[in-house]
Structures are given as structure tokens and as C-alpha cells.
C-alpha positions as CSV (number, residue, x, y, z in Angstrom):
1,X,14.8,4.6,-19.2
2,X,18.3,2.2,-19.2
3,X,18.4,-0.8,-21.2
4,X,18.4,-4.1,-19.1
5,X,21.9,-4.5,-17.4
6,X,23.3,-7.3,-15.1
7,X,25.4,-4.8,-13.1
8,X,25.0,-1.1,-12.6
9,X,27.0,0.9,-9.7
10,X,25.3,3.9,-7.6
11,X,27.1,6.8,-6.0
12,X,24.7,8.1,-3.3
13,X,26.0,11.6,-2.0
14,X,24.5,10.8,1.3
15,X,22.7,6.8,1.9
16,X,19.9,6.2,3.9
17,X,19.4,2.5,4.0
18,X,16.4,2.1,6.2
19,X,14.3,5.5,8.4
20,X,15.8,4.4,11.4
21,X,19.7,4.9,10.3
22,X,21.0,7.8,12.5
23,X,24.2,8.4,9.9
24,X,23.7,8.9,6.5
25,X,26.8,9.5,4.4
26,X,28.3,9.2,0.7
27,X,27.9,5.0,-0.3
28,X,28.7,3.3,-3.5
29,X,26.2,0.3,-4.4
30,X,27.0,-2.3,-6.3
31,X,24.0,-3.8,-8.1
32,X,23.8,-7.2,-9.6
33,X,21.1,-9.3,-11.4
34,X,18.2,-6.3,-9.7
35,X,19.6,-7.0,-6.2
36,X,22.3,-4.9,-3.9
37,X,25.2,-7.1,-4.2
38,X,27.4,-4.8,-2.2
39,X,27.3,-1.5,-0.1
40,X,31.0,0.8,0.2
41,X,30.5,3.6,2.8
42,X,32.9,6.7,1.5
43,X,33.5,8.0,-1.7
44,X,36.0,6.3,-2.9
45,X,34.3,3.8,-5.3
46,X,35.9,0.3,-4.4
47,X,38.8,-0.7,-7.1
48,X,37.6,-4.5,-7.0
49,X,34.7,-3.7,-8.1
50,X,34.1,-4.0,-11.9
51,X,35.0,-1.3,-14.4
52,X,33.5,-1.8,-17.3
53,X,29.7,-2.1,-15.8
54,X,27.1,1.0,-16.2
55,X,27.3,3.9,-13.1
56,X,25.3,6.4,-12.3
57,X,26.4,9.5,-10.4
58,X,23.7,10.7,-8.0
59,X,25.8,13.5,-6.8
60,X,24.5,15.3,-3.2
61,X,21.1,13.2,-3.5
62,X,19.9,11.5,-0.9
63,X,19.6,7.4,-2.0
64,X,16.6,5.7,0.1
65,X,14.4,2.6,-0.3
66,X,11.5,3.0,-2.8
67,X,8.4,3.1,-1.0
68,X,5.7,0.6,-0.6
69,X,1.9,1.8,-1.4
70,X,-0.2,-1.3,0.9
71,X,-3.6,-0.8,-0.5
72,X,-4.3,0.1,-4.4
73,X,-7.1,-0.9,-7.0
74,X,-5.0,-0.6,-10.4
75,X,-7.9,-1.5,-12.7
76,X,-9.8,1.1,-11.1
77,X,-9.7,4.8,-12.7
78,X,-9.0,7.0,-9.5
79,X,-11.6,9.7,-11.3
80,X,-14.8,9.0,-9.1
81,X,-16.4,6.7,-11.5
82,X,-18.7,5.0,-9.9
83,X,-19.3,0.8,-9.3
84,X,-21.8,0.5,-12.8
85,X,-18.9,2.3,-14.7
86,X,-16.4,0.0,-13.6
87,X,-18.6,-2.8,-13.7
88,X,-18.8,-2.2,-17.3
89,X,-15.2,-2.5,-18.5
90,X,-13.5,-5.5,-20.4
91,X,-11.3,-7.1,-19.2
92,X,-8.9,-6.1,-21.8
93,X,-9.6,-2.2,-21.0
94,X,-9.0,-3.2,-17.1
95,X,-5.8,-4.6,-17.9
96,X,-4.6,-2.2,-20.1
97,X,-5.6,0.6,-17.0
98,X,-3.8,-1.2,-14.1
99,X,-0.8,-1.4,-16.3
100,X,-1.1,2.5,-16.7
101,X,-1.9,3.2,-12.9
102,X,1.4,0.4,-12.2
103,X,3.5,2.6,-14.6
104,X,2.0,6.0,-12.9
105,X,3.1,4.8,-9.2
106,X,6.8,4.0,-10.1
107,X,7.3,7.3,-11.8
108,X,6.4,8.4,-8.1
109,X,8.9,6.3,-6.6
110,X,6.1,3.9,-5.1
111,X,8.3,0.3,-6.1
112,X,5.4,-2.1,-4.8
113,X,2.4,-1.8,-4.9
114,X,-0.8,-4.0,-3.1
115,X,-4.2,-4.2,-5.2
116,X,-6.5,-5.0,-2.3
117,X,-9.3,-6.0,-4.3
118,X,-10.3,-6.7,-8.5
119,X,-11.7,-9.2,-11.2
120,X,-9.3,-12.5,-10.6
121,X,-8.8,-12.7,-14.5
122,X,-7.9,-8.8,-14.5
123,X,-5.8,-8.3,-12.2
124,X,-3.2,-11.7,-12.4
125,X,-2.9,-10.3,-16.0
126,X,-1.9,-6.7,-14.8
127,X,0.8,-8.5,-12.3
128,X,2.3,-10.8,-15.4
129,X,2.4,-7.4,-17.2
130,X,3.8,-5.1,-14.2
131,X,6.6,-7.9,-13.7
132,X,7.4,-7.7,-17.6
133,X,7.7,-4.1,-17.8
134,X,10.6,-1.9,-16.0
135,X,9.1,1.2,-16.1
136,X,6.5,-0.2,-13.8
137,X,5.5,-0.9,-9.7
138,X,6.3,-4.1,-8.4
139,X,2.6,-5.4,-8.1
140,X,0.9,-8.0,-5.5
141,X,-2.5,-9.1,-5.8
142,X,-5.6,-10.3,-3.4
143,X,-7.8,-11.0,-6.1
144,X,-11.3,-10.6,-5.7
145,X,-11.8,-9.8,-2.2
146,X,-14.4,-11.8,-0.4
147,X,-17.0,-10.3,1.2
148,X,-20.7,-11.3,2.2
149,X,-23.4,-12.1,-0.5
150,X,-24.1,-8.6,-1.7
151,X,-21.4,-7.2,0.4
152,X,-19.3,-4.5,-0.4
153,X,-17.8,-4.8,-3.8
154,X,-19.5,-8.2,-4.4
155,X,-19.1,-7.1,-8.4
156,X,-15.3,-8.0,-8.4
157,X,-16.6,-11.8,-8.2
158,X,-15.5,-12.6,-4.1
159,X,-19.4,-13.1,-2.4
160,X,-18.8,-15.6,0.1
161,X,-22.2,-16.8,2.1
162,X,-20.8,-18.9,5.1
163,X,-17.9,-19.9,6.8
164,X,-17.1,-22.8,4.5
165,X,-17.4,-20.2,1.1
166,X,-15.1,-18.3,2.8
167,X,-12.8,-21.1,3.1
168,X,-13.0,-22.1,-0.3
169,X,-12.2,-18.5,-2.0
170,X,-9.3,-18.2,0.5
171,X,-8.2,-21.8,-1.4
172,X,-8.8,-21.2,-4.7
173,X,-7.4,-17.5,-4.6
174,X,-4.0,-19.4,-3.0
175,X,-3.3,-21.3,-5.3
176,X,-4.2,-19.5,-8.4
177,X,-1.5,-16.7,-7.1
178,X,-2.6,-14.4,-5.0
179,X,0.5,-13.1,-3.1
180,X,-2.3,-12.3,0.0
181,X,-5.7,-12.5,1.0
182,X,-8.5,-9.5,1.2
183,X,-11.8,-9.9,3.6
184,X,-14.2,-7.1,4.1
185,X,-15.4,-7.6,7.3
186,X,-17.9,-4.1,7.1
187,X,-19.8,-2.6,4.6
188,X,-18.1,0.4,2.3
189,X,-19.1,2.3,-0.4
190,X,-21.1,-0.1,-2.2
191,X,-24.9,0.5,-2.2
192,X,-26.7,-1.5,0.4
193,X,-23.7,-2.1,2.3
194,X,-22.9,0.7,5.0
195,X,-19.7,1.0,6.1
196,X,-20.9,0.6,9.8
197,X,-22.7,-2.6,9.2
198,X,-20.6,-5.9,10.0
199,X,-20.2,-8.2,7.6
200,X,-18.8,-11.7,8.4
201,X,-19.1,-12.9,11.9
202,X,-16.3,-13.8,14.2
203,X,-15.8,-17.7,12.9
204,X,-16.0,-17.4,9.6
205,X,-13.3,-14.5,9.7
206,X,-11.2,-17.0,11.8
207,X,-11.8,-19.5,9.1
208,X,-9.9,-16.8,6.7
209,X,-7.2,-16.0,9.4
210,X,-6.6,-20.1,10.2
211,X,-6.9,-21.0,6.0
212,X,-4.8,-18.3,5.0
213,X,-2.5,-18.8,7.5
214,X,-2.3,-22.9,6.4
215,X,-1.5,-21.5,3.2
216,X,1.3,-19.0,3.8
217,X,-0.4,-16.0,2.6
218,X,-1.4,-12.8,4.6
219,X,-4.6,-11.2,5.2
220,X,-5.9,-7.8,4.4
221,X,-9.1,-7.4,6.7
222,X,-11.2,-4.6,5.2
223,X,-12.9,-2.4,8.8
224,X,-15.0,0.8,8.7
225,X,-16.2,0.6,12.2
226,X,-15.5,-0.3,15.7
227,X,-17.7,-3.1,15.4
228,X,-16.1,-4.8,12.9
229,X,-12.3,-4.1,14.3
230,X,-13.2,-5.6,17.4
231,X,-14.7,-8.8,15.9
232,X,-11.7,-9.2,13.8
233,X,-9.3,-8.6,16.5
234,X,-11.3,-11.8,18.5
235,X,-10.9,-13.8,15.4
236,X,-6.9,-13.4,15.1
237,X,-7.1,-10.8,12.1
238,X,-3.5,-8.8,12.6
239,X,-3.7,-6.5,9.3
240,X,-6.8,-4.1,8.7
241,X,-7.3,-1.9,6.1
242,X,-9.0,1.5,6.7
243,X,-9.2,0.9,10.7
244,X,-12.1,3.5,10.7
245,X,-15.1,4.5,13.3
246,X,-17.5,4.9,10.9
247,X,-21.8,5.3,12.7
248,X,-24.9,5.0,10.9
249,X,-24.7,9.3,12.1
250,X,-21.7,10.2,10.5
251,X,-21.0,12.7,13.4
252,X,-17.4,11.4,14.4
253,X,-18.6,9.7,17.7
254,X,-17.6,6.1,16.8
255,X,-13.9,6.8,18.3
256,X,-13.9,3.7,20.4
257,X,-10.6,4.3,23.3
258,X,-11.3,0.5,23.7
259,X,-10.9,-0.8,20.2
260,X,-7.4,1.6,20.6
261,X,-6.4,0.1,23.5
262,X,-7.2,-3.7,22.0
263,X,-5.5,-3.4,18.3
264,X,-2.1,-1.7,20.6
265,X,-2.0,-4.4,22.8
266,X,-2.6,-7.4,20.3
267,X,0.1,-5.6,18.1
268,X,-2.6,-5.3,14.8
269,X,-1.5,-2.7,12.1
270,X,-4.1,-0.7,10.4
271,X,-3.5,0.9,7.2
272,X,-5.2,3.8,7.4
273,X,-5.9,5.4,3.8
274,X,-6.5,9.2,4.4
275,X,-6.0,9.7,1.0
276,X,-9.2,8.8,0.0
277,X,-11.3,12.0,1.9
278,X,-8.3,14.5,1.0
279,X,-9.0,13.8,-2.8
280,X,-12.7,13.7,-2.8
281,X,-12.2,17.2,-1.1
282,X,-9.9,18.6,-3.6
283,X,-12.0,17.6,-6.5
284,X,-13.8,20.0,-8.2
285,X,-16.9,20.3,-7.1
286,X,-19.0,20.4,-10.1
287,X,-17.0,16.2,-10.1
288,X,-16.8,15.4,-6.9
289,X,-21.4,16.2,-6.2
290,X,-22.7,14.5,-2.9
291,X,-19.4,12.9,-2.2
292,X,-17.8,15.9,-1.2
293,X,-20.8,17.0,1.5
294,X,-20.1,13.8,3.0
295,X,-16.5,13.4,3.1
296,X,-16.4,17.2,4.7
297,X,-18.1,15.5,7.2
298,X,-16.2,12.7,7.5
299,X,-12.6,13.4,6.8
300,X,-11.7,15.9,10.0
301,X,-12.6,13.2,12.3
302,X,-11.0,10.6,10.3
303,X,-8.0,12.7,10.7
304,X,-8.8,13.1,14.6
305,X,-9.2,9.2,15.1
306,X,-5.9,8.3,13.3
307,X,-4.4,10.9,15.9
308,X,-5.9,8.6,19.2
309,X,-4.7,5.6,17.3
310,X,-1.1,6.9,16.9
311,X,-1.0,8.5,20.7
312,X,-2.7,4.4,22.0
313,X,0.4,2.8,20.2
314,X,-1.1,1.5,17.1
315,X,0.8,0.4,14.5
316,X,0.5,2.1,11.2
317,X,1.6,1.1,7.5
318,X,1.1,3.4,4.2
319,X,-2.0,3.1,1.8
320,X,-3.9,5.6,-0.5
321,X,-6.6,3.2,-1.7
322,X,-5.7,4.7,-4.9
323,X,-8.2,3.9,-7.8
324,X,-11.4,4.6,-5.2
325,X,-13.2,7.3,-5.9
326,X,-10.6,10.3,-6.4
327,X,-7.5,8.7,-5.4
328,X,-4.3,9.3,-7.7
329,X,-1.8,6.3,-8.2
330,X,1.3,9.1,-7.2
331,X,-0.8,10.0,-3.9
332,X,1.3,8.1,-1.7
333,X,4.3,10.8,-0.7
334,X,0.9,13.3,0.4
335,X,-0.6,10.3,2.1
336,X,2.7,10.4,4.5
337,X,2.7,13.9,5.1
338,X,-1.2,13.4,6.2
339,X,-0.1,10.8,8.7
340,X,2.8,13.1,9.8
341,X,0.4,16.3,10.4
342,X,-1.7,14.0,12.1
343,X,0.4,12.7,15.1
344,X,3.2,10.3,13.4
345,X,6.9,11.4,13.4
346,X,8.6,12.0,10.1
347,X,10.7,8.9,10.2
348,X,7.8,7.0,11.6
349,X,5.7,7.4,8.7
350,X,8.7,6.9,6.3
351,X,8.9,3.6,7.8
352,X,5.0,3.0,7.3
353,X,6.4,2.9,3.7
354,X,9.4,0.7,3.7
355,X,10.5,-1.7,6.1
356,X,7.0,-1.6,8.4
357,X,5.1,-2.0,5.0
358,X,7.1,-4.7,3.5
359,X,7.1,-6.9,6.8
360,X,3.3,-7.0,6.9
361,X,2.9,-8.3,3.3
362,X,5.6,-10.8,3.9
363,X,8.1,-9.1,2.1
364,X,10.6,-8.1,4.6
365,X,13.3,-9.8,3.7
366,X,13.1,-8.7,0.1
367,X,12.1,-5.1,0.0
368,X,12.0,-2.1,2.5
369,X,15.3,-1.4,2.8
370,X,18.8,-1.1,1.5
371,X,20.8,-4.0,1.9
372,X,22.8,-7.0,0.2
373,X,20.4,-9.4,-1.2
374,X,17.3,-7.2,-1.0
375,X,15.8,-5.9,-4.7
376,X,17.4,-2.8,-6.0
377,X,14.5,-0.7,-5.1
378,X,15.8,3.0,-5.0
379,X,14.8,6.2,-4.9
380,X,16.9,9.7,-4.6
381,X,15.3,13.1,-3.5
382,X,17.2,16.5,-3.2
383,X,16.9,16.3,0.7
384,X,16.2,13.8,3.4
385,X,12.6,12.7,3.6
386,X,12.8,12.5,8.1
387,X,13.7,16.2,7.6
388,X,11.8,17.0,5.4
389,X,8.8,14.5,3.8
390,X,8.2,17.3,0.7
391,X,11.2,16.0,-0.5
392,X,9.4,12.7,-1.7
393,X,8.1,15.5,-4.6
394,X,11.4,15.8,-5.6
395,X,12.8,12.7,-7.1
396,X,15.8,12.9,-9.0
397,X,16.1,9.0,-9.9
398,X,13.4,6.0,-9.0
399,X,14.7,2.5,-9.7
400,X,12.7,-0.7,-9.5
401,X,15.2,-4.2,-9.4
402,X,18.0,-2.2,-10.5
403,X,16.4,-0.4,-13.5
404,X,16.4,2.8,-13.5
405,X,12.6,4.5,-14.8
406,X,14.1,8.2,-14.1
């Protein structure tokens, strides 16, 4: 890792400064106080530029945007520990396990990450550390998310009875920080809570969309069925996490063509976490027990429903829910090759992970891309991820606000 320095300048054998660029070419960057001051197309390094500031030499790489991971829990363990477990941590030890899990996803070349969901106390510590530290993810926080009184993942301190509860959490979590706002409006994982149940009804999650909205902060609506995507849609919710089809049968018939056809016309992006089955799958079984019956089960048609959503014209942005059950903190370059085998271009995905993901956490103008005045977010592969998405495996550099972790 480089000590702290106000200028550094990048040669990028080939530039790509957003998924959409059609011409990528040798650039020289200038970086200046962790932002892209300047960009030079060619290889000749500009002779205003200073001479006496650091450089590094990226030879043939290929220089893009560091990616964007939407939906994390950093002071969960990712091992399939279950709710008790967690439950039972410190706050000390949670902190001390976000910063780890933060540190984990840079090294991947995941610049920002989203925790959608822990203990207040925990996880405004693990942002004040994450900021500190260069070797880790840029790191926004919810909170606790709020959910219904016993809901899912009440532990994490967000249960919210009525309408004006829900208003108040949304408040409080505001202005203590939180950079956005997370709602379960189903059921998940927790016990007593089914993923196909609805949770809050239509006004009080327009209570959430209208207060958060007052407050300049946006909102993360948690939705495992059709259910609860269409009552959120009704309320004015335009970000849900998960965006699954989840029945009480667990057969793959909750596909809803109508839902599709609502969330592509009102413009709502899902972030669809596919990680999540694909790890429970691949750990070992004497680990992973009833969990991997179930997700068997469950992940094909998970697969199949993100496919309709993609061919209705749903918007999509990246998330691994890394920290649940199995999910890895580095699982985000396999979470984009899921979404490309299952119906989204190359390039589409890659923007799922920059500039698609950083406009629906507010963040648009900052991160994403490659640009004067944005944060000096990089990464460099050996090959260009809309050829080839592998590549993401392959990191020759990552650096986060100009510092350079590898």
C-alpha cells in the first residue's frame, strides 16, 4: 500500500471511463487531493503536468471505475451463522468484523459498498473506521432497517409497529447519518417471518418513501414476493432489494408477468442478489444442512425470474447481500457474471456496478465513473471486463480516493 499523497499520475494502457465508452485507448490521469483532476487521451504524458508527483505505470491494463457492491451486511460473518450467533456479538467484535469484511471488498476492487441493514451503534463505527483506513471500501449505511414488530431481522433494533414508528425511525436514522434508508416490506429469513408474507401496508411504506424523501436520503425497500413489490410500487418505493417471487410452495410459480410489466413501466430498479443461493450451493454440505435442500429449490427459478425481469425492461443494479448466510465480501465480480448468464449484456451488468449503481444511492455525481471531479476510484484488469467479465478476477491495481491498496 502507498503512503498518503496529494497528487499521483496514472498511465492506463487502454481507459475505459464509464461501460458505455465505445473507444477505449492509452490515457494519462492526473489525480489530486483523491479526485481525477485531469484526463490526457494518448501516451504522451502532458509536460504541464507536475514532475515531481508519484506515477504509476499500468502498462497494457485496462483502467475502469471501481465497482459498487449495493447491498452488504459488514458486521455479519458471510459463514452461515445463524441470527442467535450474530445476535450474540459485542459490539466491539461487530466492528472490528465490518472493518475486516470493508478491507476484504476493496482488495476485490468493490470501492463502495451499501450495508443494507445492522446495529445503529455498530455499523456508524465501521463507516468512521472504513473512511479512516485506505486499504478499505468506501462504506454507506442504513442502520438498522425497519421492519414490522417481530419482522424480519427485528434483532438489529429497527421494529416499527405503525405508520407513525415508521416515520420516526426514518427521522432519527437521518439525522444520526445514515447515508439511506432500509424497509423490509416481506418477510426473509428470520424465523416467523416468511419471505412471502407482507410486512408493512401500502401507507405506512409511503410514509417511508414521502419522510425519506423530505429528508434527502434514498430508500432500499427489502421484497421477496410479488405481493410485497406491487404494494411498494403503489406506495412510490423506486429501489427494491432482492425483487423476488418467493410462495408459501416454494415451487417457482410466483413469477408475476404483471409485477414485470409494473416495476418496467414505473422505472423501479431491483437489486437482485443471486449471490446469496449460488454460495449456499457451493458450501459444503456437511456446512451448508437444510439450507442447501432449500436453495436447490429455489435458486434455478430465481435465476429464471431475473431472466423475465431483464427481457420486461427492468432495471437492474449489483448486490451480493454479502455477510447473509454464505455470501463472501469479494462475491461481487461472480455476482455479474450470474446476471450476464442470466439474460443481461456484459456491459449492461458492468454498469449495474458503476454508474447505474452509484445513481440509485445518490452518488452519481461522485462515483461510477472516470471523470474530473469524481473520487479516484480505479481499478485495472488484464483485459476488458464487456469482453470479457472473468477479467474482474484479475486485478492488477484497485485504488480507492486515489490510494492505491494493490
Amino acid at each position: 500500500m502507498n503512503r498518503l499523497r496529494n497528487e499521483l499520475v496514472v498511465y492506463a494502457g487502454r481507459l475505459r471511463v464509464d461501460p458505455w465508452a465505445r473507444d477505449i485507448g492509452p490515457a494519462w490521469l492526473l489525480i489530486r487531493d483523491g479526485r481525477f483532476a485531469e484526463i490526457a487521451p494518448g501516451r504522451t504524458r502532458p509536460g504541464e503536468w507536475p514532475d515531481t508527483c508519484a506515477s504509476l505505470d499500468l502498462g497494457r491494463a485496462v483502467v475502469l471505475p471501481g465497482l459498487v457492491d449495493s447491498h452488504v451486511h459488514l458486521t455479519e460473518s458471510g459463514d452461515g451463522a445463524g441470527e442467535d450467533v450474530s445476535a450474540a456479538r459485542t459490539v466491539s467484535e461487530r466492528v472490528e468484523l465490518g472493518v475486516r469484511n470493508a478491507r476484504t471488498a476493496l482488495r476485490a476492487g468493490i470501492t463502495t459498498v451499501a450495508d443494507c441493514g445492522g446495529p445503529p451503534e455498530a455499523v456508524f463505527e465501521v463507516r468512521a473506521r472504513a473512511s479512516a483506513l485506505p486499504d478499505c471500501a468506501r462504506t454507506l449505511v442504513a442502520a438498522a432497517p425497519i421492519t414490522t414488530v417481530r419482522g424480519h431481522s427485528w434483532r438489529l433494533g429497527g421494529e416499527a409497529p405503525d405508520a407513525a414508528s415508521v416515520r420516526e425511525l426514518v427521522t432519527r436514522f437521518a439525522l444520526a447519518g445514515a447515508d439511506f434508508i432500509k424497509v423490509m416490506a416481506s418477510g426473509g429469513g428470520t424465523p416467523g417471518a416468511p419471505p412471502w408474507e407482507p410486512s408493512f401496508p401500502e401507507e405506512s411504506l409511503r410514509v417511508a418513501v414521502e419522510t425519506a424523501a423530505s429528508l434527502g436520503r434514498p430508500l432500499k425497500v427489502h421484497c421477496l414476493s410479488a405481493g410485497s413489490m406491487r404494494t411498494a410500487v403503489a406506495a412510490g418505493v423506486t429501489l427494491i432489494e432482492h425483487g423476488k417471487f418467493r410462495t408459501a410452495a416454494e415451487d417457482g410459480g410466483g413469477f408475476d408477468a404483471a409485477v414485470a410489466y409494473l416495476l418496467a413501466k414505473t422505472g423501479t430498479v431491483i437489486c437482485p442478489t443471486l449471490s446469496v443461493g449460488h454460495h449456499v450451493l457451493a458450501a459444503p454440505p456437511e456446512v451448508s444442512g437444510d439450507a442447501a435442500a432449500l436453495w436447490r429449490r429455489r435458486h434455478p427459478y430465481d435465476l429464471e425470474d431475473f431472466r423475465h425481469l431483464v427481457e420486461s425492461g427492468v432495471r437492474m443494479v449489483s448486490g451480493t447481500d454479502a455477510g447473509w448466510r454464505f455470501t463472501p465480501f469479494d462475491a461481487l465480480p461472480g455476482e455479474l457474471r450470474m446476471m450476464a448468464g442470466a439474460g443481461m449484456a456484459n456491459r449492461e451488468a458492468l454498469a449495474a456496478a458503476t454508474i447505474d449503481a452509484a445513481a440509485a444511492l445518490g452518488m452519481g455525481d461522485r462515483i461510477g465513473r472516470i471523470a474530473p471531479g469524481y473520487q479516484a476510484d480505479f481499478i485495472a484488469a488484464d483485459a476488458d471486463p464487456v469482453d470479457d467479465l472473468t477479467a474482474l478476477d484479475r486485478l492488477h491495481a484497485v485504488a480507492r480516493d486515489g490510494q492505491v491498496v494493490r
